[in-house]
C-alpha positions as CSV (number, residue, x, y, z in Angstrom):
1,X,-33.2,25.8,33.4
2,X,-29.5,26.7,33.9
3,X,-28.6,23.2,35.0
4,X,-29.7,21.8,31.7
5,X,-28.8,24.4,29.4
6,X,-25.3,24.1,31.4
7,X,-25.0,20.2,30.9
8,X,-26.0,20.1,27.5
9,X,-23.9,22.5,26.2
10,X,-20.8,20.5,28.0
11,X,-22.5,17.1,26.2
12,X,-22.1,19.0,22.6
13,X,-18.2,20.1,23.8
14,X,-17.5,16.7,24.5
15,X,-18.8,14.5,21.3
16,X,-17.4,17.3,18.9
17,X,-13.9,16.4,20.6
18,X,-14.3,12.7,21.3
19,X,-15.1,12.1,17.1
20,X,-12.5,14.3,16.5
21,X,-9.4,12.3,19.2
22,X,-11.3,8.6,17.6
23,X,-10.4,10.5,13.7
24,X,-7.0,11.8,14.8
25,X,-6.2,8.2,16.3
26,X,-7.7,6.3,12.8
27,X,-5.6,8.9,10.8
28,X,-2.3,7.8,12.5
29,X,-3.3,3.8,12.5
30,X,-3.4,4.5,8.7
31,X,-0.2,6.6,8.5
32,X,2.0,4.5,10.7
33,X,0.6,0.9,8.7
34,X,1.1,3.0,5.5
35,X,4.9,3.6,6.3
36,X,5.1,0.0,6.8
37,X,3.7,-0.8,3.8
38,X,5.9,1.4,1.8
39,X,9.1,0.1,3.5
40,X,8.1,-3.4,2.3
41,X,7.6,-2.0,-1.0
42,X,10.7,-0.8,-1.2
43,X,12.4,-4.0,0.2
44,X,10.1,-6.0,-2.6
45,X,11.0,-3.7,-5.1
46,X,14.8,-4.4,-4.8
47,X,14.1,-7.9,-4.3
48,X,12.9,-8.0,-7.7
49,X,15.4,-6.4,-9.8
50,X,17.9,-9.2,-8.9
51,X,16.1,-11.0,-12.1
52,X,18.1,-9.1,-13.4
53,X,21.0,-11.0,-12.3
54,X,20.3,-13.8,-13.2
55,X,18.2,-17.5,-12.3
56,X,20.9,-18.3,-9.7
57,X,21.3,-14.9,-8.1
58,X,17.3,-14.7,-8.2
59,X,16.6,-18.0,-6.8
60,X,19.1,-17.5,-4.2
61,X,17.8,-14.3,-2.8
62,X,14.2,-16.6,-2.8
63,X,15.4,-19.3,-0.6
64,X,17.5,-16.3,1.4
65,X,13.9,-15.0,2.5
66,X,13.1,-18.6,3.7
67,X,16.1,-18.6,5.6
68,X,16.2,-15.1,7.8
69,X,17.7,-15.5,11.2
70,X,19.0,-19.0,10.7
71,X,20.0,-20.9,12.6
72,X,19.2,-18.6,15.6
73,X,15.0,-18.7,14.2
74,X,14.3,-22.0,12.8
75,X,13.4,-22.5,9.0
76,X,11.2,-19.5,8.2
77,X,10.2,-18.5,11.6
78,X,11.4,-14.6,10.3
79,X,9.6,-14.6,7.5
80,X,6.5,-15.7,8.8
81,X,7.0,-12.7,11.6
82,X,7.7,-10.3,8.7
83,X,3.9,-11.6,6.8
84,X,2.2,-11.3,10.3
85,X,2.9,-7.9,10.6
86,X,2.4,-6.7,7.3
87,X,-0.7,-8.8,7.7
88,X,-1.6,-6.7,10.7
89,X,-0.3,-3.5,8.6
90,X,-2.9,-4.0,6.0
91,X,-6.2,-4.9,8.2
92,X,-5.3,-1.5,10.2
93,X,-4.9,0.4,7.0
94,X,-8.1,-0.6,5.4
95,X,-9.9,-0.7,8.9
96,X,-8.7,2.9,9.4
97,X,-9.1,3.7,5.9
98,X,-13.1,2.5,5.7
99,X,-14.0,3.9,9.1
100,X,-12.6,7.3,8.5
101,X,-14.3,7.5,5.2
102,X,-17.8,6.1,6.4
103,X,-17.2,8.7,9.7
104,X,-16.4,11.4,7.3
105,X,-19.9,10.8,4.7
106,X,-21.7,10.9,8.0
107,X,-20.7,13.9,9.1
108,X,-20.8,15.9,5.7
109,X,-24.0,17.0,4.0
110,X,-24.9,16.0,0.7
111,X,-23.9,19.3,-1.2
112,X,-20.7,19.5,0.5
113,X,-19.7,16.3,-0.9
114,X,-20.7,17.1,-4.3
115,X,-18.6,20.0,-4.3
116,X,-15.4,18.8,-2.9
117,X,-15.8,15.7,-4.9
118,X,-14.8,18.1,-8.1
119,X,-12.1,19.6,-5.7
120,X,-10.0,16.1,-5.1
121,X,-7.6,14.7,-7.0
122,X,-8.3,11.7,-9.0
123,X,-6.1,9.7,-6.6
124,X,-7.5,10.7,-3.6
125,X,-11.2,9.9,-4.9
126,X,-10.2,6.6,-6.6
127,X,-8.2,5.7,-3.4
128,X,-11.4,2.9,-1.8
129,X,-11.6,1.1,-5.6
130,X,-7.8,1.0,-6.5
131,X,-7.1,-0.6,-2.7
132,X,-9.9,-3.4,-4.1
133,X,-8.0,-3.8,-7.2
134,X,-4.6,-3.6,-5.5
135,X,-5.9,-6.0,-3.0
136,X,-7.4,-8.8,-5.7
137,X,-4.1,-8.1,-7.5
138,X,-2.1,-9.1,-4.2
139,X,-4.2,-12.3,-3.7
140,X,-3.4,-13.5,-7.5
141,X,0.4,-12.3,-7.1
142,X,0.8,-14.5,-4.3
143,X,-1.3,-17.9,-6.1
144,X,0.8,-17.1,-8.8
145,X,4.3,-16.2,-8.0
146,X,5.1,-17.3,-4.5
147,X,2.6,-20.1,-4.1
148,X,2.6,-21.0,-7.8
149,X,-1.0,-22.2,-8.2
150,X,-2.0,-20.4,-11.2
151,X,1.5,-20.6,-13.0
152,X,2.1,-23.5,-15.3
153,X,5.9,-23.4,-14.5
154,X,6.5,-24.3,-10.6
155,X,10.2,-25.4,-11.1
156,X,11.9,-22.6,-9.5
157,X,11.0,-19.0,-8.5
158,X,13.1,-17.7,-11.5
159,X,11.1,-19.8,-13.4
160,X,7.8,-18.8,-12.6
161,X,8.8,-15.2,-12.7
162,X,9.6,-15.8,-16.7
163,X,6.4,-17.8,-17.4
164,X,4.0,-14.9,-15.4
165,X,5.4,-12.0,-17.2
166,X,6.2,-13.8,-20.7
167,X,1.9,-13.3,-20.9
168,X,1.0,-10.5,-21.9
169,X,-2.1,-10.7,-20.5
170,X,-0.3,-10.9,-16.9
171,X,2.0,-7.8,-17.3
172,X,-1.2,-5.6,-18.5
173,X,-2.9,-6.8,-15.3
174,X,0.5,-6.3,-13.3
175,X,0.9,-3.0,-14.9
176,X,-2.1,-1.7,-13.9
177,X,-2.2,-2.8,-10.4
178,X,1.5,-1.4,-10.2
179,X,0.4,2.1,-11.6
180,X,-3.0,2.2,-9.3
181,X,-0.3,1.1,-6.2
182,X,1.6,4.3,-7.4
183,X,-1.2,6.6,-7.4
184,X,-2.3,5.4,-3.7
185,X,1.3,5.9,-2.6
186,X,1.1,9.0,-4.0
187,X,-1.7,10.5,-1.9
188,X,-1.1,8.0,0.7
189,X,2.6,9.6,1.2
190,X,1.5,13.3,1.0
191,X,-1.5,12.6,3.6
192,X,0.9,10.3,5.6
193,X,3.1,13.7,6.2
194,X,0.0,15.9,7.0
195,X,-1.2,13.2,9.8
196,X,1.9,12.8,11.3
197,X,2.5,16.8,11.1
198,X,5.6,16.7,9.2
199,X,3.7,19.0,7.0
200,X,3.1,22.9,6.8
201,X,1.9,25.2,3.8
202,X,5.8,26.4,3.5
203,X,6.7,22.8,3.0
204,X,3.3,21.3,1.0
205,X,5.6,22.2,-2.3
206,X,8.6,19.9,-1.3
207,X,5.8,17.4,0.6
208,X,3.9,17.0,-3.1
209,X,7.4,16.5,-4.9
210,X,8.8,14.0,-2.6
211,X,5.8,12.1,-2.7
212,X,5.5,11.8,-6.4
213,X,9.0,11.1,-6.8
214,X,9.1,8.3,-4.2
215,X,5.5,6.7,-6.2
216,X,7.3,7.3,-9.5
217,X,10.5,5.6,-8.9
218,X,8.6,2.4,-6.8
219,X,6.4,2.1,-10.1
220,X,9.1,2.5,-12.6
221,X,11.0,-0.1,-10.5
222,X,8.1,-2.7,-10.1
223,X,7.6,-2.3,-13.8
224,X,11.0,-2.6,-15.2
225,X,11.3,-6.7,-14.2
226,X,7.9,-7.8,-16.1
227,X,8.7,-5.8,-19.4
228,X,12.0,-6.8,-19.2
229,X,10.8,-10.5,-19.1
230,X,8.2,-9.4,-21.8
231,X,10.7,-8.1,-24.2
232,X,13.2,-10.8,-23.6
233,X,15.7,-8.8,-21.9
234,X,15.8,-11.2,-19.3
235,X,15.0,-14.8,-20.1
């Protein structure tokens, strides 16, 4: 009887600490291809306020991006790189992102859910349907900005920018994506800091302020280019 009560015990020490090294290792997939993700934002962000500039200035940061590395990478060997891994970024961040929450609705009982439900923020429990939206919204960007499927002007990147957002229809769409984007930043930022222990109660203050400012300006930036177009600031 002490044999067994012996190796079961040691089998309940070891799956306790195996789920929680597989979480811990999920958790930093998702931080790690979250920082990537933000860093592009930033860059795409910038990107886009050269409308601002101008149609030449505009279109020639567009063909710059088909050009990176040239002539040491041929044609747009480096941007193709740059999609792959934000490519890979985004499977591991929703890979990590549905596993941990189908690991975590597994391991919590019914009542405990309930209750920290009404203890979460509404980004954090909105976080699963706004990545749908923000991923649906990616898919349409791209068909209708940098492919130019669904726009009716495919003359020049300029040109399509001022035929998307001169719809009304398209900035309300791009408006909401953009503000869901900022509210999965958000939480994504402050959660980003607690995974990667960058984080303590002494600094959760300055964490939570950092984080909203970073979300605020990234939406406030994505937003000023298509109400700018919109209002015909920039035509």
């Amino acid at each position: 009887m002490l044999v067994v009560t012996v190796t079961t015990q040691s089998g309940q020490r070891r799956a306790p600490k195996a789920a929680k090294t597989s979480s811990v290792f999920k958790k930093v997939v998702m931080a790690v291809s979250g920082i990537i993700l933000v860093l592009y934002l930033i860059a795409h962000m910038i990107g886009n306020l050269k409308a601002f500039a101008g149609a030449e200035e505009f279109n020639h940061y567009s063909e710059w991006l088909r050009t990176i590395g040239n002539p040491a990478l041929p044609g747009a060997t480096a941007l193709w790189i740059i999609r792959i891994v934000l490519l890979v970024a985004v499977a591991a961040h929703i890979w990590a992102a549905v596993s941990l929450w189908r690991q975590a609705k597994r391991a919590r009982p019914q009542g405990y859910v309930t209750k920290k439900a009404n203890a979460q923020s509404y980004a954090s429990r909105t976080m699963r349907w706004g990545g749908v939206i923000i991923a649906a919204f990616v898919i349409w960007h791209l068909l209708d900005l940098t492919w130019g499927t669904v726009n009716s002007d495919d003359s020049s990147p300029f040109g399509r920018v001022i035929a998307s957002f001169s719809n009304p229809v398209s900035v309300a769409f791009y408006t909401i994506a953009v503000v869901l984007v900022g509210m999965h930043l958000r939480h994504g930022i402050w959660s980003a800091t607690q995974t990667l222990g960058q984080s303590n109660r002494r600094r959760e203050v300055t964490v939570n302020y950092a984080a909203t400012a970073i979300a605020t300006v990234l939406t406030l930036g994505f937003l000023l280019t298509p109400f700018a177009v919109l209002f015909g600031i920039i035509e």
